[in-house]
C-alpha positions in Angstrom: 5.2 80.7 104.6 2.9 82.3 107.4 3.9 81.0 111.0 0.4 81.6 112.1 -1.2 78.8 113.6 -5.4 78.7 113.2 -7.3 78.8 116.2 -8.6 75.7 116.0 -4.7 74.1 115.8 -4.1 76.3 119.2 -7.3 74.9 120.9 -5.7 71.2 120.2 -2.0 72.6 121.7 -3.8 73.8 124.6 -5.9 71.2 125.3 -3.0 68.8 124.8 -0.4 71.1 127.2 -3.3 70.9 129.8 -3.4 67.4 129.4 -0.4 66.4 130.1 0.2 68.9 132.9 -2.5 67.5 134.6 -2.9 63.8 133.4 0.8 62.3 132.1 3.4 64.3 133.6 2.5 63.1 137.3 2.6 59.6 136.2 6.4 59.8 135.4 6.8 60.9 139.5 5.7 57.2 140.2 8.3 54.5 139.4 5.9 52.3 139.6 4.0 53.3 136.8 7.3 52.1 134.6 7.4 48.7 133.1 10.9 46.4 133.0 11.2 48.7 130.4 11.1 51.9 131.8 8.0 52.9 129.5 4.7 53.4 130.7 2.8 50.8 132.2 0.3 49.3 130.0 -2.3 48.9 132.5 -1.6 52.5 133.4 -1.4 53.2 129.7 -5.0 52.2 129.0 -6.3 54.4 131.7 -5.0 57.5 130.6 -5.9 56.8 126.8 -9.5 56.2 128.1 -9.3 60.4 129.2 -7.1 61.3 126.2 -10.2 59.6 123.7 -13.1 61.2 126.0 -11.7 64.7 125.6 -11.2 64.3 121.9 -7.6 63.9 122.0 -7.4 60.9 120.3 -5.4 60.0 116.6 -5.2 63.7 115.9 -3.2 62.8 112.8 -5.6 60.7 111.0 -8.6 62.3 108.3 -11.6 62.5 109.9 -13.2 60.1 108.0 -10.6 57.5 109.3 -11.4 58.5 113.2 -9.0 61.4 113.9 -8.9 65.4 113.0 -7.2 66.3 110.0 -4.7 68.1 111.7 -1.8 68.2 108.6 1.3 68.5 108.9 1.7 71.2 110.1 -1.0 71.3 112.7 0.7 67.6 113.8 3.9 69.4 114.5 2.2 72.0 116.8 0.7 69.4 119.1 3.5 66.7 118.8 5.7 68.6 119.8 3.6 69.5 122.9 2.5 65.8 123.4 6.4 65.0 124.3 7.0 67.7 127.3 6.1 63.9 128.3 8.3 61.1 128.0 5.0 59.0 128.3 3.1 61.9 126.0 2.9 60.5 122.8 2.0 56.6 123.1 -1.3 58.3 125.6 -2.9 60.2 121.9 -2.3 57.4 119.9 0.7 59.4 117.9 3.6 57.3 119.3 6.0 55.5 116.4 5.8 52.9 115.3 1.9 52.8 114.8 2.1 56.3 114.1 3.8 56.1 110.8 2.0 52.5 110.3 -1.5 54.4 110.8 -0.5 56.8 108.4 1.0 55.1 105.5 -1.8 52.9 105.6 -4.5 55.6 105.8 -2.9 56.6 102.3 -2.2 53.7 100.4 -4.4 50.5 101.9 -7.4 49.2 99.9 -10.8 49.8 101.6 -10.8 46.2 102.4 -7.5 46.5 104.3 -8.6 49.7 106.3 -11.4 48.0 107.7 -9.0 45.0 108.6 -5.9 46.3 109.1 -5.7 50.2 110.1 -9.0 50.5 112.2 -7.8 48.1 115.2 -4.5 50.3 115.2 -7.2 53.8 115.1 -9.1 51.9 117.8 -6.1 50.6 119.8 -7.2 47.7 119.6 -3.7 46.4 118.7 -0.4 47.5 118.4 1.8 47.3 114.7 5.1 46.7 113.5 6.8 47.9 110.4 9.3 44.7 109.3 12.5 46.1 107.0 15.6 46.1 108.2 17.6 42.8 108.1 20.9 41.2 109.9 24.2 42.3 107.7 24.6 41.5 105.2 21.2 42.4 104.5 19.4 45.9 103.9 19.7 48.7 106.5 19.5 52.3 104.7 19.6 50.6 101.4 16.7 48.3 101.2 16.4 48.4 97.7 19.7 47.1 97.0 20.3 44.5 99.6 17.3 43.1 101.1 18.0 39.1 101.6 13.8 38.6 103.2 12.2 36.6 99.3 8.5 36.4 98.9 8.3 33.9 95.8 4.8 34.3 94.6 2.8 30.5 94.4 -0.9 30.5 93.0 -2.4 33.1 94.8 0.2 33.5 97.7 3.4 34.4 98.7 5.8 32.2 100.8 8.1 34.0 102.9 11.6 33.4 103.8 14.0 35.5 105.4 15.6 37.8 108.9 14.4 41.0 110.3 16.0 42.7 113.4 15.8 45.8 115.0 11.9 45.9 114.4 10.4 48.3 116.7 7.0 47.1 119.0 7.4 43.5 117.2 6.7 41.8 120.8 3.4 43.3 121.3 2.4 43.6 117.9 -1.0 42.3 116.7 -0.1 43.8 112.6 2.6 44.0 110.5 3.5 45.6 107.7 6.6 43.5 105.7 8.8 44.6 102.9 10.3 41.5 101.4 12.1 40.9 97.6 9.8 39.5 95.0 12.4 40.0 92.2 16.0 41.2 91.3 14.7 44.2 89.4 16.4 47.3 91.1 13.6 49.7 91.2 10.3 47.2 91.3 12.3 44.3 93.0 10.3 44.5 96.3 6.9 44.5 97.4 5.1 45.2 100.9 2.4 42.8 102.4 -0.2 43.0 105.8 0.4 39.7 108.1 -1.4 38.6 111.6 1.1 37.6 114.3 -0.7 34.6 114.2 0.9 33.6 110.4 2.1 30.2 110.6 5.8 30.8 109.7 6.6 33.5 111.8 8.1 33.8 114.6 10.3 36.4 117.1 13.5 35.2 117.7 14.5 37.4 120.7 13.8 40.9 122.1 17.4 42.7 121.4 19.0 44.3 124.5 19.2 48.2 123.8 21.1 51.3 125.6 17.9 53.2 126.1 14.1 52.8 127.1 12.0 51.1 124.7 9.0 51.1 123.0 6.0 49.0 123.9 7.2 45.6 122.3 11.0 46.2 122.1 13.2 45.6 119.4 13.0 42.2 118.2 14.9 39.4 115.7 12.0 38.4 113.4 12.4 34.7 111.5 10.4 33.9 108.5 10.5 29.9 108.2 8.1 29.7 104.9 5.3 31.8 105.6 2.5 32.0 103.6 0.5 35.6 102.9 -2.2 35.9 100.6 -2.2 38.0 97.5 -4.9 39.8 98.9 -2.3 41.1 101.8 0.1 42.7 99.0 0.1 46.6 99.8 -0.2 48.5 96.9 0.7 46.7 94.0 3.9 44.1 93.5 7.2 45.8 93.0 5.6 48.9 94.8 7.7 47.9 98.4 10.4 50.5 97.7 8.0 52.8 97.1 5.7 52.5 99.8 8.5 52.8 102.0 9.2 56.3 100.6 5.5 57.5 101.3 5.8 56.1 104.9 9.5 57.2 106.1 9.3 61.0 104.9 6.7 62.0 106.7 7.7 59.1 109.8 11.1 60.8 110.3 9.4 64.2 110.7 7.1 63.3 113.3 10.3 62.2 115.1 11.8 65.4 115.0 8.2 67.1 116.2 8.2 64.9 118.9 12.1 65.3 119.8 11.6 69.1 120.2 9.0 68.2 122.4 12.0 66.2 124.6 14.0 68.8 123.9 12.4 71.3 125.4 11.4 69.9 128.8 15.5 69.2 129.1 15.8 73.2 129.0 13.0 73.2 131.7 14.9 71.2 133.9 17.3 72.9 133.6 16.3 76.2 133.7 14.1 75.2 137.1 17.2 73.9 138.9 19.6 76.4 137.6 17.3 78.8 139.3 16.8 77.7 142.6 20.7 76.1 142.9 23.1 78.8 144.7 26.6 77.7 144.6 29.4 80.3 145.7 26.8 82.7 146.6 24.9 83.1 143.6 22.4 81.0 142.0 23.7 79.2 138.7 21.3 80.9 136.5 23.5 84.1 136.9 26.9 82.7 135.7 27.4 84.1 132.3 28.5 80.0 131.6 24.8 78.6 132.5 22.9 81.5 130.2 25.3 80.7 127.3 24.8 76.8 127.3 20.8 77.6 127.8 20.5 80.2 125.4 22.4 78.4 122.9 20.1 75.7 123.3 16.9 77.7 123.0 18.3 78.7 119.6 19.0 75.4 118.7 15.8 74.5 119.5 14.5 77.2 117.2 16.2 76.2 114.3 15.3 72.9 114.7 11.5 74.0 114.8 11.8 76.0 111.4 13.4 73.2 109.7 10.7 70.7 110.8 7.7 73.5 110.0 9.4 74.2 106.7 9.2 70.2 105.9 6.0 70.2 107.4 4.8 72.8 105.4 6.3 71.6 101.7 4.6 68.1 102.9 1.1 69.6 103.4 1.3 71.5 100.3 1.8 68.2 97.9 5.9 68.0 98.1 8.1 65.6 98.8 10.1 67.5 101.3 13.0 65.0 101.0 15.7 67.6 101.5 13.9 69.2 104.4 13.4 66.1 106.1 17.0 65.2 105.6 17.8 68.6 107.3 15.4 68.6 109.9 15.9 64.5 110.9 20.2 65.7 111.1 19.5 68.6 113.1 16.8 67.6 115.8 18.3 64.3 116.7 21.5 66.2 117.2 19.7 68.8 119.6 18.0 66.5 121.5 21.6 64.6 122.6 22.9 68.1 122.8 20.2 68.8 125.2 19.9 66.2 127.2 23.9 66.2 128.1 23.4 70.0 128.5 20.6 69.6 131.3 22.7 67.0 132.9 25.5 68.8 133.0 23.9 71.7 134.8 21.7 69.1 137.2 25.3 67.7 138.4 24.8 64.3 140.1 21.1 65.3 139.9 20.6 65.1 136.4 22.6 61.5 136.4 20.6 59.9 138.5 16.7 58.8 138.4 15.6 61.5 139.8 15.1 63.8 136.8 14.1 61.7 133.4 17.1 63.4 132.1 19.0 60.0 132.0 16.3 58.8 130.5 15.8 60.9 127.9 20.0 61.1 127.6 19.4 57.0 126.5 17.2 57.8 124.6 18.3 60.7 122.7 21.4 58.4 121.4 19.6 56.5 119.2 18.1 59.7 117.1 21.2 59.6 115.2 20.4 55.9 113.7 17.0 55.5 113.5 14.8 56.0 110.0 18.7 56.7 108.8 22.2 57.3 110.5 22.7 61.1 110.3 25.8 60.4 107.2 23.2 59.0 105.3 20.8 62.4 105.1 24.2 64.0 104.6 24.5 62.1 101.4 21.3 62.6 100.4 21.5 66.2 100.9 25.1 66.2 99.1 23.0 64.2 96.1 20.6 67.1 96.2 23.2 69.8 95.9 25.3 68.4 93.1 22.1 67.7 91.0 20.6 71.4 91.5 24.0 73.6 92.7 22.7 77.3 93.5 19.3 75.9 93.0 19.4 73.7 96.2 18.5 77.1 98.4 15.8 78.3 95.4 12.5 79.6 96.9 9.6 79.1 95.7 7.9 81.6 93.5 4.4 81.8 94.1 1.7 82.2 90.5 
């Protein structure tokens, strides 16, 4: 594969980097610009996006013909990565999870009908979107498809809902969800995905789960389903398509994880490598100690891998693949860096890095949850185990091109 990026890709990563040098990165010197959350402010948030969308920064992910830039895969991976030198970065251009992979999914799959209804408030940001899976044991987590407890029992032309969600990501200031619910015991057909308002008569959030870490915009909620009715028109794709709509949506959704993670990643080595710099201890600055430039260089090579694997997936994505074993590799990898960076740059910034001072603690709670999210690291471990017994010496094959 050629590492080349086109000009036009760079004139996006610049005009990103400049952006947030200028526009987001100040904001995170301002506590006050932090919800009860610690994430941006939404007021705050709204001003910002305003710029990001007059300098034609805006849903860089999306076709044109949707309302962003075409950008692939590869192009996204580029500029995400650059987006999240911020911790505030992504959610400014529109590219923040969970609408990013909601956005995108839907951009693929909806009807026309359900674009203009459903995916062009979340383009607009008008509104915000939730994607409604995984359940309380003993219901699904990484095995939807053989554990989901959430029924949609199909009446006339509708569906009645019953069921619990948890750990649903933006849920408390979503305006759209997408669901995944069973609509039959059939092991590869058995569910189905549907659109719902937050305004569904039937639904409603339980509680906003504590967390370790910073949250998204709408938390992590417990989602009850007391009889809800959705119209047939809702369904996504077809009936018995849920599983495999959730396939199209969390490939490409874990990668932009990782391409944002790097981003994270890379501003703790900045930290770092700033205060290890200007910090003299014993008569030397820390950057000379043969211990500091081992712990930063290994990271800048960590970091390096972690780029190929995710340019690699990238790349097998944009070219028609599936990519799952790259995305396996990449998702195990990157979240690892990033908790691998984080406690690096702390431990260099001492009692700097643990305290508020630095969003290294910030980024350290956050980094924690990389392992679980869009699947716990053993479970892309099994997957890639899957992989190698089914194709042995064929699991590193290149492609040959015609």
């Amino acid at each position: 594969m050629d590492f080349t990026i086109s000009p036009r890709i760079e004139d996006y990563r610049a005009r990103i980097a400049r952006f947030v040098e200028r526009e987001v990165l100040p904001l995170e010197e301002d506590r006050s610009n932090f919800d009860a959350h610690d994430n941006i402010r939404l007021d705050v948030l709204e001003r910002v996006r305003d710029l990001a969308r007059s300098e034609g920064l805006w849903c860089l992910q999306l076709k044109e013909e949707t309302g962003g830039q075409g950008l692939g895969k590869m192009g996204m991976a580029v500029c995400y990565e650059e987006m999240n030198r911020s911790i505030f970065g992504p959610v400014v251009f529109n590219s923040a999870a969970p609408d990013d992979g909601n956005m995108m999914v839907l951009e693929k799959v909806a009807t026309e009908a359900q674009k203009d209804r459903w995916l062009q408030p979340i383009v607009r940001g008008d509104v915000r979107s939730a994607f409604v899976m995984t359940e309380p044991h003993p219901g699904s987590g990484s095995d939807p498809g053989g554990m989901m407890l959430t029924t949609a029992e199909k009446r006339n032309d509708r569906y009645v809902v019953r069921g619990r969600k948890w750990f649903i990501t933006g849920a408390e200031e979503a305006e759209h969800f997408i669901l995944v619910a069973r609509t039959s015991d059939d092991p590869r057909k058995g569910l189905t995905a549907f659109l719902h308002g937050r305004d569904a008569l039937g639904f409603r959030i339980e509680r906003r789960i504590p967390i370790m870490g910073p949250e998204e915009h709408g938390g992590h909620c417990e989602i009850v389903y007391e009889d809800m009715e959705i119209p047939a028109e809702n369904l996504l794709m077809e009936e018995g398509d849920g599983l495999k709509m959730t396939q199209i949506r969390l490939g490409p959704a874990r990668l932009t994880h990782c391409m944002r993670w790097l981003g994270l990643a890379k501003r703790c080595v900045e930290i770092a490598s700033e205060y290890a710099h200007n910090r003299f201890a014993f008569g030397e600055r820390l950057s000379n100690r043969e211990s500091i430039q081992m712990m930063l260089g290994d990271l800048a090579m960590q970091i390096e891998v972690g780029r190929l694997l995710v340019m690699k997936a990238a790349w097998e994505l944009d070219r028609g693949g599936y990519a799952r074993k790259e995305v396996s590799m990449a998702k195990v990898h990157v979240a690892n860096l990033l908790h691998q960076a984080a406690d690096t740059a702390i431990q260099v910034n001492g009692a700097r890095g643990y305290s508020k001072d630095t969003v290294l603690e910030w980024i350290y709670r956050y980094a924690r949850q990389a392992r679980l999210v869009d699947g716990a690291d053993e479970v892309h471990k099994m997957v890639l185990h899957r992989n190698l017994e089914k194709e042995g010496r064929g699991f590193w094959e290149w492609q040959a091109g015609e």
